[in-house]
N, C-alpha and C positions, 0 to 999 in steps of 0.2 A: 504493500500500500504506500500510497503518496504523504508526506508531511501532512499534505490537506485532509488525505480521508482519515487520518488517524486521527489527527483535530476533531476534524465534522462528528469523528462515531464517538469522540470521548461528551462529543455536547450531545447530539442528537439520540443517543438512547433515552437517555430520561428526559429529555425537554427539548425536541424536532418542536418549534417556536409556532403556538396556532397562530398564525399570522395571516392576512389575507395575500404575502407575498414572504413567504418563511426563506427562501432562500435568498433574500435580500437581505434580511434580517440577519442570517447568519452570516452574511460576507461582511457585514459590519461588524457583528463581533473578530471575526479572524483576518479581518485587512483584506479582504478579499474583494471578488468583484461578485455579483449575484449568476451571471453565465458561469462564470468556474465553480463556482457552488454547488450547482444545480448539476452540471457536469460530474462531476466527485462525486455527488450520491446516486447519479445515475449510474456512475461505474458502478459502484458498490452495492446496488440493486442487484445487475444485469449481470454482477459476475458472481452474486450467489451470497454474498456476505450477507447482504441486508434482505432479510426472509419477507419480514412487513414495514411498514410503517403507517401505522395510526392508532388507535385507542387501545390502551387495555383495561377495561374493565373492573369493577370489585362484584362478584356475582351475586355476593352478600346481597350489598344494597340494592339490587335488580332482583331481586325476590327467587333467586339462585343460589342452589349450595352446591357445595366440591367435596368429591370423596377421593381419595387414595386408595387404591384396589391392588392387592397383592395377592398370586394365584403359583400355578405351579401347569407350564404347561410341558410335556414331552417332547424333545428334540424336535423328532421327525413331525411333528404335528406343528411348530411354531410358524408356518409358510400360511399354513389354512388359517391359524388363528390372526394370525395379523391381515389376512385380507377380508377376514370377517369384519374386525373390529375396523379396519379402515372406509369399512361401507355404513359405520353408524356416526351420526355428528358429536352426540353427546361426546362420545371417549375421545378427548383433543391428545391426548399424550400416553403413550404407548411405548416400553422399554422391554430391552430383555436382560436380563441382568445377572453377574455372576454368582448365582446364589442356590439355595433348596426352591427356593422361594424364585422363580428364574422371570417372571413375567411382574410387571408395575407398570400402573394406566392410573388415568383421573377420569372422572366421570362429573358429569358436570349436569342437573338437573334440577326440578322444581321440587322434588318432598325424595323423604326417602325410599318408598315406597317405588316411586319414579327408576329413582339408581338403583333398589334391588332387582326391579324385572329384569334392567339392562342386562346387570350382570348373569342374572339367571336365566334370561334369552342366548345368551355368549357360552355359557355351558353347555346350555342345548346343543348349540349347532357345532360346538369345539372341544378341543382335549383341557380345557380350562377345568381345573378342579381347585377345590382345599382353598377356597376363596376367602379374601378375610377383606373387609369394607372398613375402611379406618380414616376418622374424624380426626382434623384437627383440634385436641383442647387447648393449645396455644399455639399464638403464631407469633414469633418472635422477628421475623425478617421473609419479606417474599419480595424480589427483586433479581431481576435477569443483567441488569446493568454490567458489561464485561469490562475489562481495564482496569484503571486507576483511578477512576471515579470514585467520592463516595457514594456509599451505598445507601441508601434510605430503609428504616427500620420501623419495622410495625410492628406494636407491641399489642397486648394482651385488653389494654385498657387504650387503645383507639377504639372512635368512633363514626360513624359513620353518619353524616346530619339525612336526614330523612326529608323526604318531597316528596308526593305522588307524581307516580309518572304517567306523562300524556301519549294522546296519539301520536305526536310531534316528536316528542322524545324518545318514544320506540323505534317510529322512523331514524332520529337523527344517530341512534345508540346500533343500531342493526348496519346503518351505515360505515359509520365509526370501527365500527369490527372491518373493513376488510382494508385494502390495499389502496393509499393516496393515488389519485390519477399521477402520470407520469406529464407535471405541466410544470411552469413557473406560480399559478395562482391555481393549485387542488384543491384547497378549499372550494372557494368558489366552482370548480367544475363538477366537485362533489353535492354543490347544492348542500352544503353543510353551513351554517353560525357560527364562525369562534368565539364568539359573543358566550352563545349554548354549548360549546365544546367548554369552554373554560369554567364556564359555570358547571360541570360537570365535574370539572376538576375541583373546583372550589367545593362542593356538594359530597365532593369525594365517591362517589358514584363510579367514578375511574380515575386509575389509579395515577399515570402516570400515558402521555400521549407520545411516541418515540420510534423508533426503529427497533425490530424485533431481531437477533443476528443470530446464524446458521452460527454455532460457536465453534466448530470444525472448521469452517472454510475462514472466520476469522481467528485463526492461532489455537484456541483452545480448543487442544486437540483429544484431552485427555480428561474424564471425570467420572464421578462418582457417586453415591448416593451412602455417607458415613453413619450407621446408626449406632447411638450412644446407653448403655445401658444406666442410665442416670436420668432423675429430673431437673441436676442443677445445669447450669451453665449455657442455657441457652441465651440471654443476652451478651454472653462474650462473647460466643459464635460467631451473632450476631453481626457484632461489629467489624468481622475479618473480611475484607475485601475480596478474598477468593471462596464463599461461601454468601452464595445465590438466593439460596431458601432453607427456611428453619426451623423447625415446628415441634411442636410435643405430642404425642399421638398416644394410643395404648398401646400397650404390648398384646401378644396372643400367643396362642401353645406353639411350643419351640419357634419363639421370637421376642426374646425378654426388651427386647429393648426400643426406646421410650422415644429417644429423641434425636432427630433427623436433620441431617444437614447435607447441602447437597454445594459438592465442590468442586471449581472448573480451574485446568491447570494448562499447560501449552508443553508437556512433559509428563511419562508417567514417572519421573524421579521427582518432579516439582510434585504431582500429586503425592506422592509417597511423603515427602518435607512435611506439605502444607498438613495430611492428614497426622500425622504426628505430633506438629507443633499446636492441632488444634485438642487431641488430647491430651497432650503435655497441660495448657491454659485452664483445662478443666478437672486437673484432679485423675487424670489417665485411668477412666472407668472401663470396664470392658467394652469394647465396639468391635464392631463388623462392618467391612467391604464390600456393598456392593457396587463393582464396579459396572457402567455403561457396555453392554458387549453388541447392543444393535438398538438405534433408533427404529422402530418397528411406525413410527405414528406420531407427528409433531406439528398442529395445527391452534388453530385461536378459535375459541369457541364465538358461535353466532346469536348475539341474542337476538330477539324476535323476529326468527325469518318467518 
């Protein structure tokens, strides 16, 4: 990558500027011109680094919850399940992972009831067995932001300010979910408000409006999903910059452990480091590796299509 695009992605993850001409906006911050701008994230679109760009959502406040689903599927069978599971919308994130425990998905739906059939549909038609559906009880950080950035932290005791949502707002949120036109002013050719985009922000209704990045094709090559047999320490986690999302969850039979932290490296010795030094920080309780061994499913969920 160019000086430029490392600049653009160290800003544009967590804050691509709703602007009614964003790439102007950013050549002002980095001495730029608004054509070179525009130019650099189109590279970094087109060559696969940058996945999306536009809203991510809190599914919370969208009258939406998110489950964690961990299964056990059999080698030879993991081709059929993942083309099962890539023909439903709910399940946005889909892993295979090096464990007993070899398959991990989010399901993403309106009641629980909703997320049990999914997964119970998914059994039917696949070698998916020994299913276990697990809540976040705390979320300590959830954040995709790669680099040197800080990170932003969500704690246990945020809130979410509450508004009923309009016709207007289903549209403009259903929008918001997918991919900015490839123009100088997408807002405007999305028929979108930043007006209503930022008031979304401000409502917290979504989380953060940015670039969404393939973390392979940008350097981080290498990662993991670290569970920690402990409830403490999750706000130290928290704060580690190579440690994306963090959460506390239950345990379940042969799987004592509580709390989850998921960490991206450009090395599997830097993973090795970082995974160390992040139980070092905590009191070195027992944990487990599951490392990433196939992206099977990595999409942004659609509200109200």
């Amino acid at each position: 990558m160019t000086e430029l695009e490392q600049n653009l992605l160290a800003i544009i993850q967590d804050a691509f500027p709703v602007e009614e001409r964003p790439y102007q906006v950013l050549a002002e911050q980095l001495g730029s011109d608004e054509q070179s701008v525009f130019a650099a994230v189109e590279n970094l679109r087109q060559s696969g680094i940058i996945r999306r760009i536009g809203g991510v959502y809190d599914s919370k406040a969208l009258g939406f919850i998110s489950r964690l689903c961990a299964g056990k599927v059999t080698e030879s069978a993991i081709e059929a399940f993942a083309t099962a599971v890539n023909e439903i919308p709910a399940i946005t994130h889909n892993y295979q992972r090096s464990h007993e425990y070899n398959v991990w998905f989010t399901v993403i739906a309106q009641s629980e009831e909703e997320i049990q059939k999914i997964v119970d549909d998914v059994c039917v038609k696949t070698d998916l067995h020994d299913v276990h559906v697990l809540l976040a009880t705390k979320k300590f950080k959830i954040n995709t932001v790669m680099g040197g950035t800080a990170a932003p932290v969500i704690r246990k005791n945020s809130c979410v300010r509450s508004k009923p949502l309009s016709g207007s707002d289903r549209n403009r949120i259903r929008i918001a979910c997918e991919d900015i036109p490839h123009s100088l002013t997408p807002f405007k050719d999305w028929g979108v408000s930043c007006d209503e985009l930022r008031e979304d922000l401000d409502l917290r209704r979504m989380r953060r409006f940015g670039a969404i990045l393939r973390h392979q094709e940008a350097g981080f090559a290498d990662n993991a999903m670290v569970c920690f047999n402990t409830t403490n320490g999750g706000d130290i986690l928290a704060q580690k910059p190579y440690i994306s999302h963090c959460y506390e969850r239950p345990a379940f039979e042969g799987f004592p452990y509580t709390l989850y932290a998921m960490m991206h490296a450009q090395s599997a010795e830097e993973l090795d480091r970082q995974i160390k030094e992040a139980a070092e920080s905590i009191g070195n309780p027992d944990y487990v590796v599951l490392r990433s061994v196939r992206e099977l499913k990595k999409t942004s969920f659609k509200f109200f299509v």
